[in-house]
TORVEX-630495 format. One record per residue: residue in one letter; x, y, z of N, C-alpha, C, O in turn. Coordinates in steps of 0.2 Angstrom, whole numbers, plus 5000, padded with zeros to 4 digits. Example, Ala and Ser with C-alpha at 12.3 -4.5 7.8 and 13.67 -1.06 7.14 Angstrom:
A506649725039506249785039506649845039507149835042;S506449895035506849955036506450005039506750065040;
// end
This chain:
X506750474913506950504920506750574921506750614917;X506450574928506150644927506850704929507250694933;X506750754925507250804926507350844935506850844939;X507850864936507950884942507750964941508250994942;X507350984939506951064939506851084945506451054949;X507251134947507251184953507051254952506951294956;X506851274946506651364944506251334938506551304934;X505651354936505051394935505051434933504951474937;X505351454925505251544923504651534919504651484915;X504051594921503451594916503451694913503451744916;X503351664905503051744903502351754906501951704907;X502151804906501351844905501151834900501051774899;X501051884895500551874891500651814883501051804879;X500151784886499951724880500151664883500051614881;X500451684891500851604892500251614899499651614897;X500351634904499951654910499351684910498851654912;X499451734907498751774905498551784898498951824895;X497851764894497651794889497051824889497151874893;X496551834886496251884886495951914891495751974891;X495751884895495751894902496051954907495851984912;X496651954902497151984906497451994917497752024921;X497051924917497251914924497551794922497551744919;X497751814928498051724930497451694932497151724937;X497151614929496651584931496951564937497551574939;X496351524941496351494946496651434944496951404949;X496551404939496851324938497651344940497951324945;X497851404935498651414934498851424942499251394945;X498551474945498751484952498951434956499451434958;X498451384956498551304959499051274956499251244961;X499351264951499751234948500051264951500151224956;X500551324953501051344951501051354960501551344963;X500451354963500651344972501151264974501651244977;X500651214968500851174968501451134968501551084970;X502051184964502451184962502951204967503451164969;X502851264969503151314974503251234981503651214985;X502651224981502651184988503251124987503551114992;X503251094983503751044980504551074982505051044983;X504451144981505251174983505451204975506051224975;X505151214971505251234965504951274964504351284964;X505651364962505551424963505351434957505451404952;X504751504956504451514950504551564950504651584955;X504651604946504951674943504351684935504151644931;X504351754936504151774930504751834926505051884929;X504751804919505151844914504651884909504251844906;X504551944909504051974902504352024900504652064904;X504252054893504052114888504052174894504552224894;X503552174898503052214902503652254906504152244909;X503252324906503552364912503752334920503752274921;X503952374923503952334931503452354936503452324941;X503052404932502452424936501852364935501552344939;X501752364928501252324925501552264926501052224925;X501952234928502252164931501852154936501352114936;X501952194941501952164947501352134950501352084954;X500752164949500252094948500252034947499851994950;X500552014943500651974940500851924944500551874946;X501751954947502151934950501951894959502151844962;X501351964961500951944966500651894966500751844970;X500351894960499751854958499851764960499551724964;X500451744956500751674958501151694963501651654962;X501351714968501551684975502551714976502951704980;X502551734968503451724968503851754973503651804975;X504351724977504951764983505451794977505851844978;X505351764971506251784966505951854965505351884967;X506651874961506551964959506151954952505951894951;X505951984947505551994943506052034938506452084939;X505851974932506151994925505652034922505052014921;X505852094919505652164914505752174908506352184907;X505452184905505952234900506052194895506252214890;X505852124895506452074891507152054894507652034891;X507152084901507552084905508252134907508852134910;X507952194903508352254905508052284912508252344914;X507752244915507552294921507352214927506852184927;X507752204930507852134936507852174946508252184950;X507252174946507052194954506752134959506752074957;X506652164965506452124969505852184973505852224977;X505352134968504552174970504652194978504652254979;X504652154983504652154989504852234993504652264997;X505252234989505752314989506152364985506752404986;X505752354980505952384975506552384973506752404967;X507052354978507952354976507952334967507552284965;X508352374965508452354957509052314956509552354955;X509152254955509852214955510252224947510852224947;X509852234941509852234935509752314930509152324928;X509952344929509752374925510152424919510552464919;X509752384912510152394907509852444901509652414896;X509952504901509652534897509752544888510352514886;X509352574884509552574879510152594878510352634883;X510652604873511252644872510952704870510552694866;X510952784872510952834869510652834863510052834861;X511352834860511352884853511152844849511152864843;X510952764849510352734847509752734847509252704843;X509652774854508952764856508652844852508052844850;X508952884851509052954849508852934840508352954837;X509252894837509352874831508652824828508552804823;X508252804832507652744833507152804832506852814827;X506952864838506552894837506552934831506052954828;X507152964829507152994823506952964817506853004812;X507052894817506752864813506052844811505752834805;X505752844817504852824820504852884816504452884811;X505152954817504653004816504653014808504453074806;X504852954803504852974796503952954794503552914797;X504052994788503252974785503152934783502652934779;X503652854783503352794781503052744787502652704787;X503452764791503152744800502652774804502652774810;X502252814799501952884805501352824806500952864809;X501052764805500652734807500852694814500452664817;X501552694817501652674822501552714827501752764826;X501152684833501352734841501852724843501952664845;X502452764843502852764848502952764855502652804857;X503152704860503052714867504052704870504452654869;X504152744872504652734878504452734886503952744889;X505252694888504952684895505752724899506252704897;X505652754902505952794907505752794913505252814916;X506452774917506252744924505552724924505152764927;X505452684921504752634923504152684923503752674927;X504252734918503552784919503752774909504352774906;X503052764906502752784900502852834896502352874896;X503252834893503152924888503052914882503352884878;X502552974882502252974875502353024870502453084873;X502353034862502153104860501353104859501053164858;X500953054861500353064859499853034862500052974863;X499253034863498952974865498352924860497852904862;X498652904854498552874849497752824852497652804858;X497352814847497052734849497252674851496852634855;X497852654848498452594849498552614857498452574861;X498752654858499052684864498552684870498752684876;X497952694867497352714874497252634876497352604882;X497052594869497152514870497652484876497452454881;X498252504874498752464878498852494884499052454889;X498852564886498752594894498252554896498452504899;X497652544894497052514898497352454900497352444906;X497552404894497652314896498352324901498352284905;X498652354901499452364905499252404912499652414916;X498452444912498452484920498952534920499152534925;X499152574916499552604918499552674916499252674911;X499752724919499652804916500152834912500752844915;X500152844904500652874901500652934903500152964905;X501252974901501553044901501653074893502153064890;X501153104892501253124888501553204886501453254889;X502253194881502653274882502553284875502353244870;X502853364873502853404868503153384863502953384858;X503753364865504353344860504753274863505153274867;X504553224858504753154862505553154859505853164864;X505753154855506253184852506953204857507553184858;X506553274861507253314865506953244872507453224875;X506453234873506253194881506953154881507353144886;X507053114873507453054874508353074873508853034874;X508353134871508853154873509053174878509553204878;X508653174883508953214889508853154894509053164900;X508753084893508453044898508552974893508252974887;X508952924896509152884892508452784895508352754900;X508152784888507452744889507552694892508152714892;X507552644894507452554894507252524889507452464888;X506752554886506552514881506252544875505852584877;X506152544869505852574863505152514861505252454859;X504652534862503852484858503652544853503552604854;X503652514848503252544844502752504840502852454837;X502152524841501452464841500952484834500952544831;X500652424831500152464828499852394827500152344828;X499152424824498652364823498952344815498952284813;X499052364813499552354805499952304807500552324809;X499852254806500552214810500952204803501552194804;X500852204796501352224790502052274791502552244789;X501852324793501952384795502452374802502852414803;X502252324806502852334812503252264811503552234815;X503252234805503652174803504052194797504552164796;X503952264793504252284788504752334792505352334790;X504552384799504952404803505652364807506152384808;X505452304810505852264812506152234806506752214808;X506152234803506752204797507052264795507652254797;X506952334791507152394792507752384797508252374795;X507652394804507752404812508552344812509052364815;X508452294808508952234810509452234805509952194805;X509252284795509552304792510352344797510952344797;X509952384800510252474800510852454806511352494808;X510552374810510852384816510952314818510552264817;X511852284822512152234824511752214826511352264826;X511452144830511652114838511652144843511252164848;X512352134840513052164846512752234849512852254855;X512352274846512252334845511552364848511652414850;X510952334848510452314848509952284847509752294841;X509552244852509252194853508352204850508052254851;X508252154845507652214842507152124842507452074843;X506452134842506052074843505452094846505252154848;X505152034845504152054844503752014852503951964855;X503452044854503251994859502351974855501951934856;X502352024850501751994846501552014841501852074839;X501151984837501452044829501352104830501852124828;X501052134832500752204834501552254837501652314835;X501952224841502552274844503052234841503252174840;X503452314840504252284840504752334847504752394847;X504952304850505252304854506152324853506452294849;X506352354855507052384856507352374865507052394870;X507852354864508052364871509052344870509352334865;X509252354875509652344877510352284873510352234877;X510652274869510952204866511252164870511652124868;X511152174877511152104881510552104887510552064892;X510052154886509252134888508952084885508352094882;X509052034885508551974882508451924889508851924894;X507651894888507651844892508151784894508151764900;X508351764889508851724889509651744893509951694893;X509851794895510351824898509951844907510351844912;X509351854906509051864912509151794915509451784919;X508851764912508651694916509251644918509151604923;X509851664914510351644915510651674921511051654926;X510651724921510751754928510451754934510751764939;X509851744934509451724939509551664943509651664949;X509551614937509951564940510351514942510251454944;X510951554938511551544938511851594946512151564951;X511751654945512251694947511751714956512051734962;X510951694955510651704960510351664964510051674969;X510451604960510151544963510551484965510451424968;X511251514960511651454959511451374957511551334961;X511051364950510851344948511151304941511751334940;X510851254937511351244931510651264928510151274931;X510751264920510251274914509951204913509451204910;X510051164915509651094913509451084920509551024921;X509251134927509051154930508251184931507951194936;X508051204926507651274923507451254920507851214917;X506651284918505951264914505751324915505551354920;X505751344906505351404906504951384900505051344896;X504251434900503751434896503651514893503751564896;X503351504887503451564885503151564875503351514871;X502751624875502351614869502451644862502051644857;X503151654861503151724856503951724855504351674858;X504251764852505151764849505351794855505751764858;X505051854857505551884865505651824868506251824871;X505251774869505451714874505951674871506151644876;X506251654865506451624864507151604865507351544864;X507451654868508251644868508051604878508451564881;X507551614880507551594887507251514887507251484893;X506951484881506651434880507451394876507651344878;X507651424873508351374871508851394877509451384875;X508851414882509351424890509151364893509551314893;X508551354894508351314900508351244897508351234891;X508451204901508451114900507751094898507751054893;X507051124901506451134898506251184895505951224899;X506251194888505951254887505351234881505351204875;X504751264885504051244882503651314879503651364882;X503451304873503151354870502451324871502351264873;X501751374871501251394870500651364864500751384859;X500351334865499951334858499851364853499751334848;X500051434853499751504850500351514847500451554842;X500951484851501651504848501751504841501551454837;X502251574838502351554829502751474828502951444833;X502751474821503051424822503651424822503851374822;X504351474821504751484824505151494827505751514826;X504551484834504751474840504551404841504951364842;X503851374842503651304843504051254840504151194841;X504451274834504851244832505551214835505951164833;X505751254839506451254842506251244850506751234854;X505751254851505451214861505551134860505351104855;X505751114865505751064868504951024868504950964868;X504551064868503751044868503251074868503451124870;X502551084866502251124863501751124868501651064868;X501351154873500851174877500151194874500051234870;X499651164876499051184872499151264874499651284877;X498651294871498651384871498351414881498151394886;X498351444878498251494886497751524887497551564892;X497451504883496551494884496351464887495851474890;X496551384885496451314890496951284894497051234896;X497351364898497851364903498251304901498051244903;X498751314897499151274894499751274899500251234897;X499851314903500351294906500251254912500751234915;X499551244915499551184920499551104917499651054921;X499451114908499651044907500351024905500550964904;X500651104904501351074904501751054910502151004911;X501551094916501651064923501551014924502050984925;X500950964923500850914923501150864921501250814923;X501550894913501850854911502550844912502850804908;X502950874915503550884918503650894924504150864925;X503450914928503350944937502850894940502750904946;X502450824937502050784942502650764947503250764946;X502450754952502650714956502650634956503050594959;X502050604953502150554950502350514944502150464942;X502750574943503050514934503650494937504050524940;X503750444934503950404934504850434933505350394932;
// end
């Protein structure tokens, strides 16, 4: 029986775009395709809401655009912000004091405040990921007093050492609840800090529960990495990536070739044809 799918949530990076760093024409086509059937496509990502919105263009979407892992919920069209859940303070104060011990000093630190980049430095890791994300960081004196006086959306701290931000994230989920916050990888390279009910998965149920009035075995979302994953076990279809660890591809509903061979137009095919049966 084909499922009654009305919302299309798709990640960026590793699902829509990979090395490329732009959406193919196959994906574009499919997801026009999709849109013309009456099935809303949204994008949920990691990514800022500046570095989004390409993206967002890119496929055709009318929905608002999921951020942050979903601490940051707009409507590109006019910037109105429906969403926004920043980190807790004296957490986010307690993460950077952290970063700055001598067993982490191989990570770059990145915050994001009001949708602008702040740096203590501009690292090689860092010069790397402004270039792939298009965007201009700020770099200040003391990142430390910056985030005390300005509460972040989000904590990245990155490094080519992917050892080193898997021994940090374990650390990270030692020292802190859940409940408390929300900590996770969009690739081995980052660990991600945000808000403990910023998850994709809380996004997408809002989107389309609260703005679309939708159910969850409603919604097919696609997504390559652990940040997706709370938004792959939400949706009634939830399809991982080729490239996905395994667990995540372990608990999707279906596995996607990789995103190099635009694997999400064969997952559309395989759920969204109009002629299956």
């Amino acid at each position: 029986m084909t499922p009654d799918i009305k919302l299309l949530v798709l990640d960026i990076d590793g699902t829509i775009s990979g090395r490329s760093n732009v959406v193919s024409e196959p994906v574009k086509q499919a997801v026009r395709e999709v849109q013309d059937r009456g099935i809303r496509v949204a994008i949920a990502t990691g990514r800022m809401y500046q570095s989004a919105k390409r993206f967002h263009q890119a496929i055709g979407s009318d929905l608002p655009l999921i951020c942050y892992q979903g601490a940051w919920i707009a409507e590109p069209e006019t910037d109105h912000r429906l969403r926004h859940n920043p980190l807790p303070q004296a957490i986010a104060c307690e993460l950077i004091d952290l970063l700055a011990q001598p067993e982490w000093s191989s990570l770059s630190v990145h915050c994001y405040i009001d949708d602008q980049l702040i740096v203590g430095d501009l690292s090689p890791d860092t010069q790397t990921y402004t270039a792939r994300s298009q965007i201009q960081p700020i770099v200040v004196p003391d990142l430390a007093a910056t985030i005390a006086a300005n509460t972040p959306t989000k904590i990245l701290a990155l490094s080519a050492d992917t050892d080193q931000v898997t021994r940090f994230l374990g650390d990270v989920r030692k020292r802190y609840h859940p409940d408390d916050l929300y900590c996770t990888t969009s690739t081995p390279a980052f660990f991600e800090a945000t808000h403990p009910q910023a998850n994709k998965g809380v996004a997408v149920q809002y989107l389309a529960e609260d703005y679309l009035g939708l159910r969850s075995d409603q919604v097919m979302a696609i997504g390559d990495n652990y940040n997706d994953l709370e938004m792959l076990l939400y949706a009634g279809i939830g399809v991982a990536m080729g490239d996905a660890p395994q667990g995540v591809s372990e608990r999707a509903d279906w596995v996607a070739p990789s995103v190099e061979v635009d694997g999400v137009v064969v997952a559309i095919e395989q759920f969204l044809k109009t002629d299956r049966p």
